[in-house]
SEVO-785742 format. One record per atom (N, C-alpha, C): x, y, z; residue in one letter. Coordinates in steps of 0.05 Angstrom, whole numbers, plus 5000, padded with zeros to 4 digits. Each point is the difference from the previous one (the first is absolute). Last residue first. Layout:
XYZa/...
END
This chain:
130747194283x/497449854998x/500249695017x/504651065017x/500149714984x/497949945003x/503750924986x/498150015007x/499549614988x/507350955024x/499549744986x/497049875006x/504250984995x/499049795026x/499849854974x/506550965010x/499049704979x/498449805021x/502751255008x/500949635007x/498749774981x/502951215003x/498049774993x/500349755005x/499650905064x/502049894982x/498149764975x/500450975085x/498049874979x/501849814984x/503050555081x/500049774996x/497849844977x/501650935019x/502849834996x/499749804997x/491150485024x/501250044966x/502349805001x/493149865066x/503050034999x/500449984974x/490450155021x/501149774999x/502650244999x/489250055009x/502450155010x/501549805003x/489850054943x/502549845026x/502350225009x/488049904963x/502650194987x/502749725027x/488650184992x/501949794980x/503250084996x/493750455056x/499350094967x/501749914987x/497349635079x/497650104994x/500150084976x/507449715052x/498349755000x/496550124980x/507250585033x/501549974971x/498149694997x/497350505067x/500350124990x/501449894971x/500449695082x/496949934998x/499950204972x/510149565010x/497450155014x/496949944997x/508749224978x/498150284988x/498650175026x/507249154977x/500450345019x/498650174988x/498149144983x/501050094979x/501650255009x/495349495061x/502249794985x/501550204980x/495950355080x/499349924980x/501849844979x/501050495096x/499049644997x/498349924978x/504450875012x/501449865015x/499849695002x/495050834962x/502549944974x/501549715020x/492650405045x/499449764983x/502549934983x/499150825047x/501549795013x/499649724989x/496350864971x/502950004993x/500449685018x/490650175006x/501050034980x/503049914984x/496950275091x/499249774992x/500449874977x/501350905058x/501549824974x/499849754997x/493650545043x/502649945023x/502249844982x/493050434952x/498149825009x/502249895018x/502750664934x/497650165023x/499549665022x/505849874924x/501350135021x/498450115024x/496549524923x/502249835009x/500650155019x/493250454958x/499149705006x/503449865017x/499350854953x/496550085012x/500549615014x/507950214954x/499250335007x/498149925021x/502149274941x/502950015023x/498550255013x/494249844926x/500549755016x/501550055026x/500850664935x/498149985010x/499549805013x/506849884947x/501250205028x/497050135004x/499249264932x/502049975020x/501150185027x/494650274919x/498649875031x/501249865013x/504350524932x/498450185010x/498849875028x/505649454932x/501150235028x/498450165019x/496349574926x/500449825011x/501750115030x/497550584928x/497249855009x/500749835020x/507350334943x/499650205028x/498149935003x/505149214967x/499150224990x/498950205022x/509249275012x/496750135005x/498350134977x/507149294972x/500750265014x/496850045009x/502649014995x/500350154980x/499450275011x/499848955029x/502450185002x/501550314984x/491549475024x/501249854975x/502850095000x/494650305071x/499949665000x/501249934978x/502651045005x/497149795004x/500949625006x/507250925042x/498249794975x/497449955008x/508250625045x/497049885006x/499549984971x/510849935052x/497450144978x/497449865006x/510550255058x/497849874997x/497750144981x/509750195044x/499849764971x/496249845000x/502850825059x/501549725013x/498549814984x/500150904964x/503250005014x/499249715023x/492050204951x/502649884970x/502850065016x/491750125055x/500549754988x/501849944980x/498750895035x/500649785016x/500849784997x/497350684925x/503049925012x/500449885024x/492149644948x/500150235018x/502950005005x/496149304916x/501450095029x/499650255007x/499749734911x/497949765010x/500750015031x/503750464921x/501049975018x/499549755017x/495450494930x/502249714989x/502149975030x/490650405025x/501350024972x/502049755002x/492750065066x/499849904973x/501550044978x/501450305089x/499949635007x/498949994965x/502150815026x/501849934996x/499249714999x/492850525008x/501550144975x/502849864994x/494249865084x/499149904972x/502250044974x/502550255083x/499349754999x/499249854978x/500150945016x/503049975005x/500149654992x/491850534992x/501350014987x/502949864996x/494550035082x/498649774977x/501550094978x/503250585071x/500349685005x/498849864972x/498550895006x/502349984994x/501349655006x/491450485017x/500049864974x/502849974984x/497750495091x/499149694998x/499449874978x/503750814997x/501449935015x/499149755003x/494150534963x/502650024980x/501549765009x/492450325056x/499449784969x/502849934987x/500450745063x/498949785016x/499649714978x/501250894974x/502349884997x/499549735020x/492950504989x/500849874971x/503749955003x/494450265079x/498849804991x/502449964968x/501250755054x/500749815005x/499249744989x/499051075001x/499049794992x/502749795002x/502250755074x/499250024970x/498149804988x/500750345104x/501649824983x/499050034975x/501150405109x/499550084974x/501749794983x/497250015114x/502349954970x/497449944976x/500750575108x/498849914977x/501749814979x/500750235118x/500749944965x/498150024982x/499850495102x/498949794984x/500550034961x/503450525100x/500249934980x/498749774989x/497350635091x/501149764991x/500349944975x/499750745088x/498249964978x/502049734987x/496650885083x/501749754994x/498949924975x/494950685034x/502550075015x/502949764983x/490950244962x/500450185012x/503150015015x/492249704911x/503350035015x/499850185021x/491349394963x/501750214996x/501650095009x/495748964975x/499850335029x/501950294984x/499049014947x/497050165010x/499850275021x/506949294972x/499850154983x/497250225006x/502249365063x/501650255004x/499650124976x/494949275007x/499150215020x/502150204993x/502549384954x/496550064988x/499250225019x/507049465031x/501050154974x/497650094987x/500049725108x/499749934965x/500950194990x/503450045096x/497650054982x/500249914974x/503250005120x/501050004968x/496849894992x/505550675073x/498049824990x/500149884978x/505050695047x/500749774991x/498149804997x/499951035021x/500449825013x/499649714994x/500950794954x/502249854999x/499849825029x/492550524923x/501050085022x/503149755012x/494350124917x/499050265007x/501750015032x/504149694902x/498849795028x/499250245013x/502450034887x/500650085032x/498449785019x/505149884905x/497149975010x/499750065024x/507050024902x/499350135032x/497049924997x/505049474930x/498150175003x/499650045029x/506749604915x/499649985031x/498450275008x/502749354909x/499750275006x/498650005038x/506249454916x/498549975019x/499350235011x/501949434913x/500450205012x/498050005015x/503749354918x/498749995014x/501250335026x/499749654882x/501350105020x/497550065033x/499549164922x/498650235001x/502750235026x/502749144928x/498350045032x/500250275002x/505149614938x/497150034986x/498650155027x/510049894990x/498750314983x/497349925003x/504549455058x/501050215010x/498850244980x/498449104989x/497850105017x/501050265003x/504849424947x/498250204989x/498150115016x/508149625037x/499850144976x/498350194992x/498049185051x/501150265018x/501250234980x/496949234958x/498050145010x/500350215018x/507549444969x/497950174976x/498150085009x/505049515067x/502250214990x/497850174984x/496049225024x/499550175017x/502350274994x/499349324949x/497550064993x/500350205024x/507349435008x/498950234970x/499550035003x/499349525061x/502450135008x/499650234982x/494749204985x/499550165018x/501350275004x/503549324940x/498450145003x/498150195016x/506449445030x/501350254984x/497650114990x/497249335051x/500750205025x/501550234971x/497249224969x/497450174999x/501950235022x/505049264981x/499050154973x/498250315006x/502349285069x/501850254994x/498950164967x/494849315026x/499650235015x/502250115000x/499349364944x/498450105001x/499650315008x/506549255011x/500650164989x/497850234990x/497749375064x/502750245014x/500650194975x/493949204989x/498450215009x/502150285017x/502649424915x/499149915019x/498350255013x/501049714888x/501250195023x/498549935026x/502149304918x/498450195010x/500350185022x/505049494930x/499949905016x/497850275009x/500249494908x/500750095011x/499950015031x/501749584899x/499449905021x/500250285025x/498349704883x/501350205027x/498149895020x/500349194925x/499150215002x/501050285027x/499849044938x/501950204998x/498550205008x/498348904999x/499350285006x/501950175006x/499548914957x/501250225006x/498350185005x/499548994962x/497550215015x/501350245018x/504149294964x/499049905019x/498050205008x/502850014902x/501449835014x/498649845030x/495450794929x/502349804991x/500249985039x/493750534987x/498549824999x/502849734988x/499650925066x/501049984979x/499749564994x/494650925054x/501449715002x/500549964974x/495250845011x/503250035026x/500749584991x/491650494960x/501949874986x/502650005016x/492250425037x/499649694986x/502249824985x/502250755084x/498549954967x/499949724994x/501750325108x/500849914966x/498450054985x/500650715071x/499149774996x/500749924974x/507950435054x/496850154987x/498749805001x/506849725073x/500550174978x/497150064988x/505649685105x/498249974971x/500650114974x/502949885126x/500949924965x/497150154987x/499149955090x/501550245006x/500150034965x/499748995037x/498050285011x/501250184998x/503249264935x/500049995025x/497450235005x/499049494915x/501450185011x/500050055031x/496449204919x/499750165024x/502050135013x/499149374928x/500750204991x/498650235033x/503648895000x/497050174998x/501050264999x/502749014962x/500950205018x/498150244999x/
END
């Protein structure tokens, strides 16, 4: 009988020693089911959702205060011609005249950085602890493992969501949609830094027999 798992099935890679060398040749090993490409993307829409609550947050103390200042500019006469903004700043007032905005803005750049380093933190930091999940993914029962079925380290998280950042999502999600006709429901992303997304609930252990 052939220890082959449907499409969608699997588990870590066996070890050398996964077959048990009494009787018919038993394998005891977790079987899991792998996350599809729906539960995926609801995952990602909470996250999303977050990430956008926390950044609006903090954008509200980091971002620079913005002000507008409106500057008289006369028109030398009102028979309605019309004139560049270059020209009119250029005449001197006489009869008619026209407001032109200014907007005044603070440094911007370093909360500019802040804010776009609030994503790679959010991803990384949660996909490698003991959580092994983004609260997206841990409210619809889904964890990211290695091939062996073991926690990220942050090296491994790190280019997993560099992968997804600069390559899966920029390129018309080319990337994310592979989770759909990969056997393993992998991305281009979890195919690069070895990693899975499997249905925590359903991780179990089963028995294959293995005849001769």
């Amino acid at each position: 009988m052939s220890n082959d798992l449907p499409p969608g099935w699997g588990g870590p890679a066996p070890s050398q020693t996964g077959y048990n060398t009494m009787g018919q040749g038993s394998l005891n090993r977790p079987i899991w089911i792998y996350a599809g490409f729906w539960w995926r993307v609801w995952a990602f829409l909470i996250d999303a959702v977050l990430l956008s609550m926390v950044e609006g947050v903090l954008g509200f103390f980091l971002l620079p205060h913005m002000t507008v200042e409106w500057e008289e500019t006369p028109i030398p006469d009102a028979s309605g011609q019309t004139m560049d903004v270059v020209d009119i700043a250029s005449i001197q007032p006489d009869t008619v005249s026209v407001l032109i905005p200014h907007i005044h803005t603070g440094d911007w750049h370093a909360a500019s950085i802040i804010l776009a380093c609030i994503p790679a933190l959010y991803f990384i930091l949660f996909e490698a602890s003991s959580y092994r999940a983004t609260p997206g993914k841990r409210l619809c029962n889904l964890e990211v493992l290695t091939l062996q079925g073991e926690q990220l380290s942050l090296a491994r998280a790190a280019l997993r969501f560099a992968i997804k950042a600069f390559i899966s999502f920029p390129f018309v999600y080319i990337g994310v949609l592979m989770v759909a006709f990969t056997r393993h429901k992998q991305a281009l992303h979890d195919l690069i830094a070895g990693t899975l997304v499997v249905r925590a609930e359903n991780k179990q252990t089963v028995t294959f027999e293995r005849r001769f």
